[in-house]
C-alpha positions, 0 to 999 in steps of 0.5 A: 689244206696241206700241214704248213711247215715250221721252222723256229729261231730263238733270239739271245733275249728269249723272243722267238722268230717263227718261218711257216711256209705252206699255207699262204700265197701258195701260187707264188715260186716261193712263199714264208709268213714270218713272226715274231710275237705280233708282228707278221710279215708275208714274203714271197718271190716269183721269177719269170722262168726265161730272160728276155732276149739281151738282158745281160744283168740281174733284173730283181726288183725288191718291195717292201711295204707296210700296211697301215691296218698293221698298226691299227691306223688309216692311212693319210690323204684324201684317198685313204689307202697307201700309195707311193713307199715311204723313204722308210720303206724304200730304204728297207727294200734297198737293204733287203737288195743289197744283200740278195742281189750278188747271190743270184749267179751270174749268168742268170737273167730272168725277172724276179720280183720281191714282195715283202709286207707287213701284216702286223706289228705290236709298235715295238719291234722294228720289223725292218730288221726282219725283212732281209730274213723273210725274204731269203726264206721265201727264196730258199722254199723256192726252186730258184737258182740262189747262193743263199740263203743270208740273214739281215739282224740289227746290231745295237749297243746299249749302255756297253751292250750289244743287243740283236734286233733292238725295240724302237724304245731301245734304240733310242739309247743306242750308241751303235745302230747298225743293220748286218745282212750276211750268208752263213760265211760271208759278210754282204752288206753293212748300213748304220750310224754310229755316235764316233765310235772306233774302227775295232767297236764298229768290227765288233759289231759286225762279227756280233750280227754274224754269229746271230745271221748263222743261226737264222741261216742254218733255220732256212737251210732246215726249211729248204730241205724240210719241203724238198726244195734242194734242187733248184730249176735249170735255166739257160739264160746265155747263148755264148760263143766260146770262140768269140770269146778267145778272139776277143781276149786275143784282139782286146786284151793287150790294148785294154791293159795298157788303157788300164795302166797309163794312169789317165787321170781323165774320165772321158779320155778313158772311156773312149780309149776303151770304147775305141778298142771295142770299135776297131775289134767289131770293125774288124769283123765280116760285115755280115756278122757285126749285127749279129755278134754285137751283143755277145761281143760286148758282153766278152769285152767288158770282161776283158775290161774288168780283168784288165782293170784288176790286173794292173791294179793287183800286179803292178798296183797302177790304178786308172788315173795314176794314183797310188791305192792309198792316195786321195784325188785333188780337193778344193773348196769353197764357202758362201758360195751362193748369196741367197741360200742361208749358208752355201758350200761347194766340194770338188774332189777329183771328178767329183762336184757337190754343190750344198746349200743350207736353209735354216727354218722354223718349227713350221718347216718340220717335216712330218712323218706319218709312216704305218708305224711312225708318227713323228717329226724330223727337225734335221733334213738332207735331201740328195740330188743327181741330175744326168748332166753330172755325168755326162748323160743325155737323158731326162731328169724324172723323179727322186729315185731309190739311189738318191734317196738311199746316198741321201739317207748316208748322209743324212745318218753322218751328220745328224748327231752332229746338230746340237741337241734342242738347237732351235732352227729346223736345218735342211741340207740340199746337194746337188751333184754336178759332177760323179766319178766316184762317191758322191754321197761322201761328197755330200757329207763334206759339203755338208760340213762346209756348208752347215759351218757357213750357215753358222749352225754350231755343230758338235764336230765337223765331218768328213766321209770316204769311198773305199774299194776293194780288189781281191782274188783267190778268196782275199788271198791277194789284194789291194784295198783303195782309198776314194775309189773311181766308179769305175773301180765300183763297178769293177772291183769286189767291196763298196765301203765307205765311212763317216766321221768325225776327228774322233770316230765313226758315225756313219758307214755302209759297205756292199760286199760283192765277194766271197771270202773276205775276212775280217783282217781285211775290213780292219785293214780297209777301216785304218785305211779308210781312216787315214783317208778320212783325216786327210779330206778333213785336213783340206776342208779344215783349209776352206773353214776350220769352224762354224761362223760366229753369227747366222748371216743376216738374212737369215731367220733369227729365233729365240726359245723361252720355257713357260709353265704348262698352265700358261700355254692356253693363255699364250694361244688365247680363244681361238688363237686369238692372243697369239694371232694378235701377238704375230700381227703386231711384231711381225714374229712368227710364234710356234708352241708346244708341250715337251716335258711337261713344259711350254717351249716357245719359238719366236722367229723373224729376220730382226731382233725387234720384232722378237724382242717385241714379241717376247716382252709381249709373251713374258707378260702373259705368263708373268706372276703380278707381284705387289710392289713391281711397276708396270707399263699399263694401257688404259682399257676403259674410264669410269666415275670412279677410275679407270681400268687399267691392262698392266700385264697381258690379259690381267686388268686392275682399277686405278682408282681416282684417288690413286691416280694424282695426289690433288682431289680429282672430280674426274678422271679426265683432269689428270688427262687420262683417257683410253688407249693412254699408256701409263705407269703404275704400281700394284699396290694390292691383291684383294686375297678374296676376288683376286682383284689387282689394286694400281696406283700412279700416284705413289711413283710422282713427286708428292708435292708440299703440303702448302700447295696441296691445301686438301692434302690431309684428307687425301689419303682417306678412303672413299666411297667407290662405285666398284 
């Protein structure tokens, strides 16, 4: 075995990242076992070494798993082995994406495959933070072309302190939870969420996880050189015809400029005028050349496009649909859009539709998350759905797919922290997009709002969320920064970045960065910009609903919480279930308990007050301490010589003796009229200090009647011989 090569990398905290490569999975174009205490992670990357004729984009594909035996766990399931990633796991792999994909060059084509696992981990260190820089070292020990290497790290703010790579104890204090992935000069991505934080905290952030990815990118540069991996393989992965190429421009340009600049506000309109453009050139050319020239003159024309696109932008500051770079598109609103949802919302802004919908739940409804390295529940759920038809597409709607899951995540992350602490509804937010032209996940955030205020819920703050673009040139020397930008400006310009929040600050954000170059003036000027623009959308949701409404609606499910000592939680529950079964059959309330703190918390839900009214007094009085003195509503559970037992409170019986029971001499039980199943009133007059027995009386709460018609009346109150 060949001596593998190691590079270290020491943290601000003292931990220590090792990168080995040389010894594990050698056949792989790249191969890098990553370390950190006991957390191991294998990346490795192969790529085919010729595209497969027409591809004109990157083809990478990225998998990041964790094996269950990391932790020292089975997996779940009948089967016992992993399957499908985990949303954790396929957020991770779009993370480590993001930041690898714009460094590939541009013309190169073949397939490359990813892989990250995890091996290892001690439950502390969270080994997602590591993944983006694993990766980027199996890339950089390979001999694939790459404009690498970058770095992802994990920024946290703890307790006014910026913290690399935080625990998973840690971050549960954190204010600031941002993943950083970058090159050694240029920012590429940025994802995180943020308890309303301002434009300059969130900057600051960023240039922390900097100065850290320079230090992890200098480490692989050392790597790369260290096992002799400088040169990287040539390739040819494009045939270009250079004299097509001018024809295009020649035939095409003037034509997709003036489309760029007449300011159509139209999607489809706009598509078309291009594609029309296109079409006339290809007709313009020997038939016996169309078939053949077809893919290359496309490929010449979208350039055309692009720069057509960006010129109008950058010299004459005309976008596609007429706007101004800072302008937002139109916005309408509406609430308690759908009656059979608990709370509905529907948010159109320009071309772009989301149609929310709210559903309130109980604890029963909690998603549980049964991850390699978590184990927990999520009380607060928002699933994003984007069907073909939102843009016009014929094609088949399949699975969820990594897209609807990442757009999903945003905004799940905005508006999250917004949902009270220890509100006792599980609250899921469903959007479905049923039109896109430009960010629907922001879309997703406001309707979000609008519809999480119709439902009723209390949130903190309302919020809303904005797509920024960017278009620059000559390394950010000239540019214009766009306010909700159009997909067309997505695919064409050079920074995707959008921003959560609420009046008071950030609490969400992600940002692609497709350029090289771009400063940090340039994101403070996108921030204020994106802030403005925030504040507006807010502004006309605001219009729709200012806050939340008073009531749920009725139909909606109604739950009441109530704490009860530790010791009383098996009394609620009952042998087998069976007190709290009983409890549920008989009011129709659905009952959930668990230990928090030490404490039982009890849910009581139902779709009206009685049931749980029922049900609480029924709870209340199981974990109610019998006081000597308090009157209490009784059921008589059985009737003996001397008495009848009677249950006062839930599971506690005492004996109302005979003589208790009327103040005239009784022979039986039955002359007062007494028989099981009754419900009586009695007062508990007595704790016996040594069996802990409960002595009632009914007697002490009815009038006592005048010694003359009582003729025994002075031998009443003497005590007798009982049976017990």
């Amino acid at each position: 075995m060949t001596n593998p090569i190691v590079k270290r990398i020491m943290l601000p905290d003292g931990r220590e990242i090792t990168l080995e490569t040389g010894k594990l999975a050698k056949q792989a174009d790249g191969s890098v076992t990553l370390r950190m205490g006991d957390t191991m992670i294998l990346a490795t990357v192969c790529a085919a070494k010729d595209a497969t004729p027409g591809t004109d984009f990157m083809p990478l594909q990225v998998e990041y798993r964790e094996k269950f035996a990391s932790a020292g766990r089975f997996p779940g399931g009948f089967l016992k082995r992993e399957g499908r990633p985990s949303d954790s796991e396929i957020l991770t792999s779009r993370l480590i994406d993001r930041a690898l994909r714009p460094l590939f060059p541009d013309d190169y084509h073949a397939d490359v495959f990813v892989n990250v696992i995890l091996f290892s981990s001690n439950g502390e260190d969270m080994p997602d933070a590591l993944a983006g820089l694993a990766a980027s070292a199996a890339l950089a020990v390979s001999d694939i072309p790459f404009n690498g290497p970058i770095s992802e790290v994990r920024v946290a703010r703890i307790e006014g302190k910026y913290v690399i790579n935080p625990t998973f104890k840690e971050l549960t204090k954190a204010d600031i939870d941002i993943m950083v992935g970058a090159t050694l000069d240029n920012i590429m991505m940025v994802e995180g969420e943020m308890n309303e934080v301002s434009e300059a905290e969130m900057l600051e952030a960023i240039k922390v996880a900097h100065e850290e990815i320079k230090k992890h990118c200098q480490a692989q540069i050392e790597l790369t050189e260290a096992v002799g991996k400088t040169v990287k393989r040539t390739y040819n992965h494009e045939d270009n015809d250079d004299e097509l190429r001018k024809l295009v421009w020649d035939k095409c340009y003037g034509r997709a400029y003036e489309v760029a600049a007449s300011q159509n506000p139209n999607k489809h309109q706009r598509m078309e005028a291009f594609e029309t453009i296109l079409a006339d050139f290809m007709e313009a050319l020997p038939e016996d050349e169309r078939e053949e020239k077809a893919p290359l003159a496309g490929r010449y024309y979208h350039e055309v496009e692009k720069e057509a696109m960006r010129r109008s932008i950058l010299d004459e500051g005309k976008r596609l649909d007429g706007r101004r770079t800072t302008e937002i598109r139109p916005i309408w609103s509406e609430v308690d859009f759908i009656p059979g949802p608990h709370g509905s919302a529907l948010f159109t802004r320009g071309e772009t539709q989301s149609l929310t919908t709210v559903t309130l739940g109980t604890k029963l409804d909690e998603k549980m998350i049964d991850d390699a390295l978590v184990h927990s529940s999520d009380r607060f759920l928002l699933h994003y759905n984007f069907p073909p038809f939102s843009t016009g597409e014929a094609r088949p709607q399949r699975g969820t797919g990594r897209r609807e899951i990442g757009h999903g995540n945003l905004a799940h992350r905005a508006l999250k922290r917004m949902i009270p602490q220890g509100y006792p509804y599980v609250v899921r937010v469903v959007s479905d997009i049923l039109e896109s032209n430009g960010s629907s996940s922001m879309a997703t955030v406001c309707a979000g709002t609008l519809a999480l205020m119709d439902a009723g819920v209390k949130i903190k703050k309302p919020v809303s969320g904005i797509a920024m673009g960017l278009i620059s040139e000559n390394k950010g020397q000239n540019y214009a920064i766009l306010s909700d930008i159009l997909g067309d400006e997505d695919h064409l310009g050079d920074m995707d970045f959008k921003v959560c929040g609420t009046k008071d600050g950030i609490t969400a954000t992600q940002m692609d960065i497709k350029v090289d170059g771009l400063s940090f003036e340039i994101l403070e000027k996108a921030l204020a910009q994106a802030k403005a623009g925030r504040e507006h959308i807010m502004g006309k949701m605001m219009e729709t609903l200012s806050e939340p409404r008073a009531d749920l609606k009725p139909h909606a499910p109604r739950i009441e919480v109530i704490e009860i000592p530790k010791d009383y939680i098996g009394a609620v529950i009952g042998p087998g279930g069976k007190i709290i079964q009983g409890i549920q059959e008989e009011t129709g309330a659905v009952i959930t308990i668990e230990e928090i703190d030490n404490k039982g918390r009890v849910e009581i839900s139902a779709t009206n007050k009685a049931s749980i009214d029922a049900a609480m007094n029924k709870i209340k009085g199981i974990v109610a301490v019998p006081e000597v003195g308090e009157v209490y509503e009784a059921t008589v559970r059985s009737v003996m010589p001397y008495g009848a037992f009677c249950e006062f409170l839930p599971g506690k019986d005492g004996l109302l003796h005979i003589s208790e029971i009327d103040w005239k001499r009784l022979e039986k039980v039955e002359d007062a009229g007494i028989k099981e199943g009754d419900r009586i009133q009695v007062k508990l007059i007595d704790i016996d200090p040594r069996t802990g027995k409960f002595k009632l009386s009914r007697k002490v709460l009815l009038p006592r009647p005048p010694k003359e018609d009582n003729p025994h009346g002075e031998h009443q109150d003497r005590p007798r011989r009982t049976e017990d």
